[in-house]
C-alpha positions as CSV (number, residue, x, y, z in Angstrom):
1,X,-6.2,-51.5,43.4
2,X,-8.7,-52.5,45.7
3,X,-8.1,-52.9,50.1
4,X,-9.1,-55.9,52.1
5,X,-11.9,-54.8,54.7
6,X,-9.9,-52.8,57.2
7,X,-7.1,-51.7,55.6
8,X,-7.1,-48.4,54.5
9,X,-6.6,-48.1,50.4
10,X,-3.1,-47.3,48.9
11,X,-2.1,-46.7,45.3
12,X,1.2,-46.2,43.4
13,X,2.0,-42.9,41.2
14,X,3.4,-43.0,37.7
15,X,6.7,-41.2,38.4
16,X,5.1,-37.8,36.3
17,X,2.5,-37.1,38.6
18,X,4.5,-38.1,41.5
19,X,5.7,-34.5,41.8
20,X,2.4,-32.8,42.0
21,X,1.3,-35.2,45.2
22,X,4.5,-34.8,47.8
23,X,2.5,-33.5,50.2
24,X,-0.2,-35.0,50.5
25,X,1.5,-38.9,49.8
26,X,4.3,-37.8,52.6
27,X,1.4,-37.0,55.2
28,X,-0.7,-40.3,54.1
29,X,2.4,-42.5,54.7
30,X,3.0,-41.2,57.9
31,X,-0.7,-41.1,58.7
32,X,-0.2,-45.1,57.7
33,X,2.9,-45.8,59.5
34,X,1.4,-44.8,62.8
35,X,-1.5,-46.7,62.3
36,X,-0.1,-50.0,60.6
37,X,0.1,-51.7,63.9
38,X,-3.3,-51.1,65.5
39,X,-4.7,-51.8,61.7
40,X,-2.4,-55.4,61.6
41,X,-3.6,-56.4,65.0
42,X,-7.5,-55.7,64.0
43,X,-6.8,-57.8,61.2
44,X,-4.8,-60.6,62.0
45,X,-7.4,-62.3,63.5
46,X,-9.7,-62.2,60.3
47,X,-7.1,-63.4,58.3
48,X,-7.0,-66.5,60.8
49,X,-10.8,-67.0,60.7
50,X,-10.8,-67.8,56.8
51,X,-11.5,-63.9,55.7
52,X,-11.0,-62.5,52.1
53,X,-7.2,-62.3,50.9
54,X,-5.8,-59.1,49.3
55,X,-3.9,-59.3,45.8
56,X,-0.8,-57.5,45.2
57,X,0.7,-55.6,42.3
58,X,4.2,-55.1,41.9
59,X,7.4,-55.9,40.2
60,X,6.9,-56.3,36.7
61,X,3.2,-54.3,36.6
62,X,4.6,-51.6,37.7
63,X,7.6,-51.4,36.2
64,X,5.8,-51.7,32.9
65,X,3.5,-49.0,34.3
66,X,6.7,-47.0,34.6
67,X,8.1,-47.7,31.2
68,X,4.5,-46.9,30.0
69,X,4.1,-43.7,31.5
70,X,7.9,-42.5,30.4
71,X,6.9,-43.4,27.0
72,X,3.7,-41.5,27.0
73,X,6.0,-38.4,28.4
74,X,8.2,-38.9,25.7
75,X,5.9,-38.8,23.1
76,X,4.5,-35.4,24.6
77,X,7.3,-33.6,24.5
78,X,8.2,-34.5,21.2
79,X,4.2,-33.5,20.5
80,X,5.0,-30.2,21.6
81,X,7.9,-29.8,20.0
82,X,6.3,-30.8,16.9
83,X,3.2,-28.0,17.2
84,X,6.1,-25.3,18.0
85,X,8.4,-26.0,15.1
86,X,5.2,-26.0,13.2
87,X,3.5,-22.8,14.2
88,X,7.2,-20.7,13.6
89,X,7.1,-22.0,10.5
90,X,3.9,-21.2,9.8
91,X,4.7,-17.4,10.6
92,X,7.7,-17.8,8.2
93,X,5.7,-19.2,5.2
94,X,3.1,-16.2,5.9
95,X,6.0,-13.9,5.9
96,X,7.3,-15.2,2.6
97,X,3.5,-15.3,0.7
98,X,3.3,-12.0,2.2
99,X,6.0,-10.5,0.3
100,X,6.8,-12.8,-2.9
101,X,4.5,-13.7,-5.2
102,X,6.5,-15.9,-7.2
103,X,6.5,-19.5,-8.1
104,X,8.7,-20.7,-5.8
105,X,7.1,-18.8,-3.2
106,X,3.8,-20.4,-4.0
107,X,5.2,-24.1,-4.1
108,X,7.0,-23.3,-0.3
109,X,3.2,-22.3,0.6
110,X,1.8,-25.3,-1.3
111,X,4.2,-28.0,0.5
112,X,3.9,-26.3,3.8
113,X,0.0,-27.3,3.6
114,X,0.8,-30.9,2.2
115,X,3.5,-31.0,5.5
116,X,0.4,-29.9,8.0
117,X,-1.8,-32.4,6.9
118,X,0.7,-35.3,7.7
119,X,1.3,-33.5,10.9
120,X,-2.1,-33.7,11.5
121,X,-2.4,-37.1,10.5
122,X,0.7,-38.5,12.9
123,X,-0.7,-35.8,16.0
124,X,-4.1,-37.7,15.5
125,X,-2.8,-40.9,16.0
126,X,-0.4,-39.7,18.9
127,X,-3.9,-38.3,20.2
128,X,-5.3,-41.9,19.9
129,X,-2.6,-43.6,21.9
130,X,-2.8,-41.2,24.2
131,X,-7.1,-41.4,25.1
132,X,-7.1,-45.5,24.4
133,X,-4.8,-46.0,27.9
134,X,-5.3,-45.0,31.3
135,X,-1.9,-45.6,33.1
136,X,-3.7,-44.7,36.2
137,X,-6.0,-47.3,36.9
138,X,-5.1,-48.9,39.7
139,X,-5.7,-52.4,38.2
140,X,-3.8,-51.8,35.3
141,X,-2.3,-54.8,34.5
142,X,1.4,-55.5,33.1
143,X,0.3,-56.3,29.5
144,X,-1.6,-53.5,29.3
145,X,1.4,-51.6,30.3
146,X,3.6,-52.7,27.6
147,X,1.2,-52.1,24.7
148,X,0.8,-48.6,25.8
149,X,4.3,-48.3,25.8
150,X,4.9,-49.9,22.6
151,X,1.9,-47.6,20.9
152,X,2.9,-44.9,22.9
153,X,6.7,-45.0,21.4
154,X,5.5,-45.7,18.0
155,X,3.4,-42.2,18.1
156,X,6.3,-40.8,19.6
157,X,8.8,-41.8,16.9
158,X,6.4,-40.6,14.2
159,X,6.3,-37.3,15.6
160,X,10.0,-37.1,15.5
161,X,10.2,-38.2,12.1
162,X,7.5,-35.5,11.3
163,X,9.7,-32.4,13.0
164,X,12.7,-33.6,11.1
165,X,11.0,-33.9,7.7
166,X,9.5,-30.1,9.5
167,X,12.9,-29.0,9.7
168,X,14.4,-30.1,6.7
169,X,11.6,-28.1,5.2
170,X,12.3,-25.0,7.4
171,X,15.9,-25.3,5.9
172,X,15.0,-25.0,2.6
173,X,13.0,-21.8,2.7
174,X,16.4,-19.9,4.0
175,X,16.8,-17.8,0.6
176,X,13.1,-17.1,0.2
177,X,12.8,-16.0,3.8
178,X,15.6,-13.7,3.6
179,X,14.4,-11.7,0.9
180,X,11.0,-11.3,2.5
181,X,12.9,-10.2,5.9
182,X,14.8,-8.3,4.0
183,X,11.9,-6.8,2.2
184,X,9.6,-6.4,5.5
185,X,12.9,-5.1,7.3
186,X,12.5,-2.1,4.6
187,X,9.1,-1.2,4.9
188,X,8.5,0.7,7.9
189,X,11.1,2.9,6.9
190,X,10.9,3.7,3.1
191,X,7.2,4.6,4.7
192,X,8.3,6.8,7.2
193,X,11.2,8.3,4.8
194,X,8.0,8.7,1.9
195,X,6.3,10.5,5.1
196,X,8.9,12.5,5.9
197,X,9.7,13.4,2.1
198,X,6.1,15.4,2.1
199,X,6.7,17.0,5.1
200,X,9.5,18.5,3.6
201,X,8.0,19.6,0.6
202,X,4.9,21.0,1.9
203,X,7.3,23.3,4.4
204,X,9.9,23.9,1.4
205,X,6.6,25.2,-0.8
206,X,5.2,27.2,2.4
207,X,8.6,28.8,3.0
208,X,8.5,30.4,-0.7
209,X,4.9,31.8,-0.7
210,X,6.3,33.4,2.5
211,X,8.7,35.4,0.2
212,X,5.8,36.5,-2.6
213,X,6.0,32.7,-4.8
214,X,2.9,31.4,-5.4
215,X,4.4,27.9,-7.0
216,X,0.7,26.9,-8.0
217,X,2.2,23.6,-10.2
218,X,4.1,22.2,-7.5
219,X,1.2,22.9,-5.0
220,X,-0.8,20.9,-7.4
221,X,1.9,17.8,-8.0
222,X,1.9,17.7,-3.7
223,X,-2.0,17.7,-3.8
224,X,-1.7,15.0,-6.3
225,X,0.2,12.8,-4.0
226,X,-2.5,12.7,-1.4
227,X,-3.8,9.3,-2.5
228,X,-0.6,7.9,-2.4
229,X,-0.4,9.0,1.1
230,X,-3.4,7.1,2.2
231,X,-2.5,4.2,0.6
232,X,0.7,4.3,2.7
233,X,-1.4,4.7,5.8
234,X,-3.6,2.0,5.1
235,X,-0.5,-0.4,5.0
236,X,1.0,-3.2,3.6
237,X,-2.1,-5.7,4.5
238,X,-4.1,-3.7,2.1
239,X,-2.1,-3.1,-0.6
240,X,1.1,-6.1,-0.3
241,X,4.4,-5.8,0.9
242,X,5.7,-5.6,-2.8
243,X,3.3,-2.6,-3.7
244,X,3.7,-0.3,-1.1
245,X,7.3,-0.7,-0.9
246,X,6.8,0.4,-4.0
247,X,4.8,3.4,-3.8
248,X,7.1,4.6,-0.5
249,X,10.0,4.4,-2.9
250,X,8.2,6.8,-5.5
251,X,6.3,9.4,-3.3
252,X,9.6,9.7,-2.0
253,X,11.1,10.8,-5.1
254,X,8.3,12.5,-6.2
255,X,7.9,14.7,-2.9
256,X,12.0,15.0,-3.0
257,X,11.6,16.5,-6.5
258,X,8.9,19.1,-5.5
259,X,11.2,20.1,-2.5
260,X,14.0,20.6,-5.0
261,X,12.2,23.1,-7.3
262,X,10.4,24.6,-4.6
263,X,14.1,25.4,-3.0
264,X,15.0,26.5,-6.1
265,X,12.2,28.8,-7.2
266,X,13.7,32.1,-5.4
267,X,16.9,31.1,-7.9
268,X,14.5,30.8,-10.7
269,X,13.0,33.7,-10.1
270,X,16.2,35.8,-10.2
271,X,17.6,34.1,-13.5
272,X,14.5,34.4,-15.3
273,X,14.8,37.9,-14.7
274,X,18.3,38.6,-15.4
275,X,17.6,36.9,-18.7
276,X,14.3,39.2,-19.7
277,X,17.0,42.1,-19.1
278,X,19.8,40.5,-20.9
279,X,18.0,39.9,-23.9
280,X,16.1,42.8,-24.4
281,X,19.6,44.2,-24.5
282,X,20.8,41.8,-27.2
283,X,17.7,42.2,-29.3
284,X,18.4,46.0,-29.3
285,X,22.0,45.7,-30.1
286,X,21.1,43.2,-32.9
287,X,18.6,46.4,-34.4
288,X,21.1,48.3,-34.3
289,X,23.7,45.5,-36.1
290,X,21.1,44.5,-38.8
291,X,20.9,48.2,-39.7
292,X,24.7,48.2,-40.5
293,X,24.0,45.2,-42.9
294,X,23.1,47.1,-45.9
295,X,26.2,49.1,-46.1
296,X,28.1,45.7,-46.2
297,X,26.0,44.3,-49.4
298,X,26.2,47.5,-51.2
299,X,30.1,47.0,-51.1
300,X,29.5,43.5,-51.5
301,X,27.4,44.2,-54.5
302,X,30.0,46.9,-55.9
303,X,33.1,45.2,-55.9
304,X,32.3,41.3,-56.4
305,X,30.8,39.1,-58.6
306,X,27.4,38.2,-57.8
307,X,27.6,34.6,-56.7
308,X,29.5,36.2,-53.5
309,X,26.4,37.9,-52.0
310,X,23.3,36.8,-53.7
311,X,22.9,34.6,-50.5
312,X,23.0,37.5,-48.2
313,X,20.1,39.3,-50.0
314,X,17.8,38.2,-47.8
315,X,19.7,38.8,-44.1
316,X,18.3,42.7,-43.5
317,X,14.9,41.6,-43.9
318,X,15.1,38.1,-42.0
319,X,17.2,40.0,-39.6
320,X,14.3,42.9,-39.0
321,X,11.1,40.2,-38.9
322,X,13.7,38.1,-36.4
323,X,14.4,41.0,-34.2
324,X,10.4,41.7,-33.8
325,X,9.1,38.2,-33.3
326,X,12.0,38.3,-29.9
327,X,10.5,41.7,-28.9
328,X,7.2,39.6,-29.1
329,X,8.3,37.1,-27.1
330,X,10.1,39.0,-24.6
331,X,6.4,40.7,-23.7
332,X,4.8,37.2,-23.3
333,X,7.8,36.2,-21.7
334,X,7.4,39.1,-18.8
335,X,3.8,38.7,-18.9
336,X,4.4,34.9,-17.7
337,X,7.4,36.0,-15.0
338,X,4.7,38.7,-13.9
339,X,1.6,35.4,-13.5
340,X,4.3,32.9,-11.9
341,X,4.0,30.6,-14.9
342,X,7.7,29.8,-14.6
343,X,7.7,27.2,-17.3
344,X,5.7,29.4,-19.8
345,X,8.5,32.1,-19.4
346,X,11.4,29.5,-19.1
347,X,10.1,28.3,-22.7
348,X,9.8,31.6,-23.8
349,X,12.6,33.0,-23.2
350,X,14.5,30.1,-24.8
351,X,12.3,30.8,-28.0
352,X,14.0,34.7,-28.3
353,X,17.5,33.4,-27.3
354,X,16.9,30.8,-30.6
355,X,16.1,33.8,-32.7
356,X,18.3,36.2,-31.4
357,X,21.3,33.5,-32.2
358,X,20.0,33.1,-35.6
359,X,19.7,37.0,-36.1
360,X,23.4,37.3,-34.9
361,X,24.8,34.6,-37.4
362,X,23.2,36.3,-40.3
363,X,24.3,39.6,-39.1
364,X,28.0,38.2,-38.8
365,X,27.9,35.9,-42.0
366,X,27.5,39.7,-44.4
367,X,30.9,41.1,-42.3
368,X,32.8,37.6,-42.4
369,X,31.9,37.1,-46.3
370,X,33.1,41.0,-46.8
371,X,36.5,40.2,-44.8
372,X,37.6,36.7,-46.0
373,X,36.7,38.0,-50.1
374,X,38.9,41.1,-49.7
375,X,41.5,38.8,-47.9
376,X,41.6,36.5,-51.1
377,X,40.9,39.0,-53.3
378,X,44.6,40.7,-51.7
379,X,46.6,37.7,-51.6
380,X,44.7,34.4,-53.4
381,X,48.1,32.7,-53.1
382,X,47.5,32.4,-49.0
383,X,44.5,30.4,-49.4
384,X,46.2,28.1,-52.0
385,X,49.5,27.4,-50.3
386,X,47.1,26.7,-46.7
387,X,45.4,24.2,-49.1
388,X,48.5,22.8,-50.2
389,X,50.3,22.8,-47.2
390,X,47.1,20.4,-46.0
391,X,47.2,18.3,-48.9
392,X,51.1,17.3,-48.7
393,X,51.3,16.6,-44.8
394,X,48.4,13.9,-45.6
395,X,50.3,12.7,-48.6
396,X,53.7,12.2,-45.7
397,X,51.6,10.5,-43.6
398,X,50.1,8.0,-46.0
399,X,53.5,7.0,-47.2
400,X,55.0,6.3,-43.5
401,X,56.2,3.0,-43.7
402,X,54.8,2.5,-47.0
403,X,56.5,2.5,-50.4
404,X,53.4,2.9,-51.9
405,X,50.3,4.5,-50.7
406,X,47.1,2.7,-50.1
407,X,44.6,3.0,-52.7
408,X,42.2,4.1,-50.3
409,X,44.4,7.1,-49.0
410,X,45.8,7.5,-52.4
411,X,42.9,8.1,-55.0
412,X,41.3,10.9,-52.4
413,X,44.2,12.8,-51.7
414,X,44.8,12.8,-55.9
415,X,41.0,14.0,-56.3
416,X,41.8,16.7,-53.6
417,X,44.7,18.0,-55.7
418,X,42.5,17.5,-59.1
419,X,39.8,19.7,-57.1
420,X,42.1,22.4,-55.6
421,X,44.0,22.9,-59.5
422,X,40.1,23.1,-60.9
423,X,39.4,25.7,-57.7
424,X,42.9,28.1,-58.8
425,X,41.1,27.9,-62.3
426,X,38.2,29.8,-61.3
427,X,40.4,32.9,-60.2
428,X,41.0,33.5,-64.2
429,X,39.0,36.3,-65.7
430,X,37.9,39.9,-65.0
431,X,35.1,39.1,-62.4
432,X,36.5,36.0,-60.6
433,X,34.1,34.1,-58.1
434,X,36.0,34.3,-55.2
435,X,33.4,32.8,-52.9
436,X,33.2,29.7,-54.7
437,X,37.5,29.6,-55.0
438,X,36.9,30.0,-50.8
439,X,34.3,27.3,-50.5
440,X,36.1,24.7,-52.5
441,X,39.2,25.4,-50.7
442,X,37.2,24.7,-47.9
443,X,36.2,21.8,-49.1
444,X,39.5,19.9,-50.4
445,X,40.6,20.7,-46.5
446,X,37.9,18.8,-44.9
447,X,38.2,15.8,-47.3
448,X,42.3,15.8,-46.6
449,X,41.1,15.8,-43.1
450,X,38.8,12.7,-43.3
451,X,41.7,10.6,-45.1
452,X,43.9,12.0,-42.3
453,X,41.0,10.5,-39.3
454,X,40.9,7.6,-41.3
455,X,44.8,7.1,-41.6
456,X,45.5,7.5,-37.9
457,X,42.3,5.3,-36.9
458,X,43.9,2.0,-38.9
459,X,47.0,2.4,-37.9
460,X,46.0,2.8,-34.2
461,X,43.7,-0.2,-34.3
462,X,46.3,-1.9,-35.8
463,X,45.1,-2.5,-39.2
């Protein structure tokens, strides 16, 4: 407002800049208090003589000014509040894009954008309000007032509505935030365990070259990891959240596994020596068993018909090339031990314990085939009645509860009697073939036992 010559200028605060002017206003009041009735006398007389008249704002200007000015302070905090809520949430959406690339992740990223740009549309128009009223002029007049209230408290209640539609949105992305926590929450130690992991197995491979262990494929599987290692360093910007949790979780293993065999390679060491010993011993007692082989055919031959040992023929020979192939592989297995190739000689090794087994059940099949012929050759009758015996306990169970067997447990346990009678047949003559009485013995037993299995496995399954 605008003083009458002689009167020294006064003007009003809105109540939010009030505050920031105490001291000064207190001083200027006083300042005006003293002078009020030097400045009155001075002017009285002009006022008398027909001078200029002052006009005066008050009551309802300013009051309006005051509503005005509330309104527009209104409206700024919920401004602010509006560009908080919406810069968190922009560090949540970024967290979630950061770590899920999936649909739903995508859409949260998608309406986030469409959210900002009608946050930036109702801020603009806040903005607008805001610059198109000066509630400081000092001829500001009470309809001006009211409109910038009434704008001013539009803008303000489309900013609310904005940060509630903002929170509501906010709300939504709980699930997909908490995985990505969750997932970020992870990262920094899988790397540091990944980190730690190779460490480990570089000092768990430098502890056994210490002792003479050159371990040149596990020093090669660690140098292989390098990469990985750099990739780890470079971080999760680089590479995604997703990818290098990833590749933590695997050089982990990775390194964990190198440590393991790297701990164990004294171990390996040891056994793979105490198995060259131990089977050059076996392959030495087996010469020495394969040489006792023929004496066993030549009774074989002597005393039994020739369908009992024709199978055997073969077992000295197969038993001699057998014996010589392990010796073979025992020196390539040593020669390996001696060069640290430990999975050359592991392999190796397991090659002559193949052949040595196979030496030793030929061996042992001439000695069994020479026992079990003279035991049925003595006393034929055992083998039958064991058959028998075999036979009639299945025949029992098929008829408990019954009074008459099933056909499916009936007509095999009748075959099985049929074969064992054919079997006792083959004993007739002067050269009986006792091996094939032994096998078909054999034979009827495992069938009896089948119907058996199959009795038991109906009846427990409640058939």
């Amino acid at each position: 407002m605008t003083a009458t010559p002689g009167t020294p200028a006064t003007r009003t605060y809105p109540p939010s800049t009030a505050g920031a002017r105490n001291g000064s206003a207190a001083l200027r009041d006083t300042l005006t208090l003293l002078t009020l009735p030097v400045l009155a006398a001075l002017a009285l007389p002009a006022a008398f003589a027909g001078g200029g008249t002052r006009r005066w704002f008050g009551g309802r200007a300013e009051s309006q000014r005051a509503e005005a000015q509330a309104a527009k302070d209104a409206a700024a905090a919920a401004f602010y509040e509006l560009d908080s809520a919406q810069r968190d949430l922009r560090i949540s959406v970024e967290t979630i894009t950061a770590v899920d690339d999936s649909p739903a992740a995508r859409r949260a990223a998608s309406d986030f954008e469409a959210l900002g740009r009608r946050i930036d549309e109702v801020s603009q128009r806040y903005i607008q309000a805001v610059d198109a009223h000066d509630l400081d002029r000092d001829d500001l007049e009470a309809s001006a007032a009211s409109r910038a209230r009434s704008e001013l408290t539009a803008a303000k209640d489309e900013l609310l509505r904005a940060k509630q539609e903002l929170d509501r949105f906010g709300s939504s992305l709980g699930p997909l935030l908490g995985t990505a926590e969750t997932q970020l929450a992870r990262l920094a130690p899988a790397v540091e365990r990944a980190r730690q992991a190779l460490l480990a197995a570089s000092n768990g491979l430098d502890s056994v070259r210490e002792r003479g262990l050159r371990a040149d494929d596990l020093a090669g599987r660690l140098a292989a990891l390098s990469p990985e290692l750099t990739r780890l360093n470079q971080g999760a910007g680089q590479h995604g959240v997703a990818a290098t949790l990833e590749r933590a979780e695997r050089v982990q293993r990775e390194a964990g596994a190198i440590r393991a065999e790297a701990e164990r390679l004294p171990e390996l060491a040891a056994e793979i020596d105490h198995r060259l010993v131990s089977l050059r011993t076996r392959a030495q007692a087996l010469t020495t068993r394969a040489g006792q082989v023929d004496p066993v055919l030549s009774e074989l031959r002597r005393r039994f018909a020739a369908a009992c040992w024709q199978d055997l023929q073969h077992v000295p020979e197969q038993a001699a090339r057998n014996v010589e192939q392990a010796e073979l592989k025992l020196r390539e297995a040593q020669s390996a031990r001696e060069a640290q190739r430990w999975p050359d000689a592991t392999s190796l090794l397991s090659t002559v314990r193949a052949l040595l087994n196979t030496t030793d059940e030929a061996v042992s099949a001439a000695g069994d085939r020479l026992a079990r012929l003279n035991a049925v050759q003595k006393d034929p009758q055992a083998e039958i009645e064991r058959t028998r015996f075999a036979i009639r306990d299945a025949q029992r169970l098929a008829m408990t509860g019954r009074t008459t067997p099933d056909p499916r447990h009936a007509r095999p346990l009748d075959d099985a009697v049929a074969r064992l009678e054919r079997a006792i047949g083959t004993l007739q003559g002067r050269h009986p073939d006792y091996w094939h009485f032994l096998t078909e013995t054999d034979a009827v037993r495992q069938a009896v036992a089948r119907v058996v299995t199959g009795i038991r496995e109906q009846r427990g399954g409640g058939h």
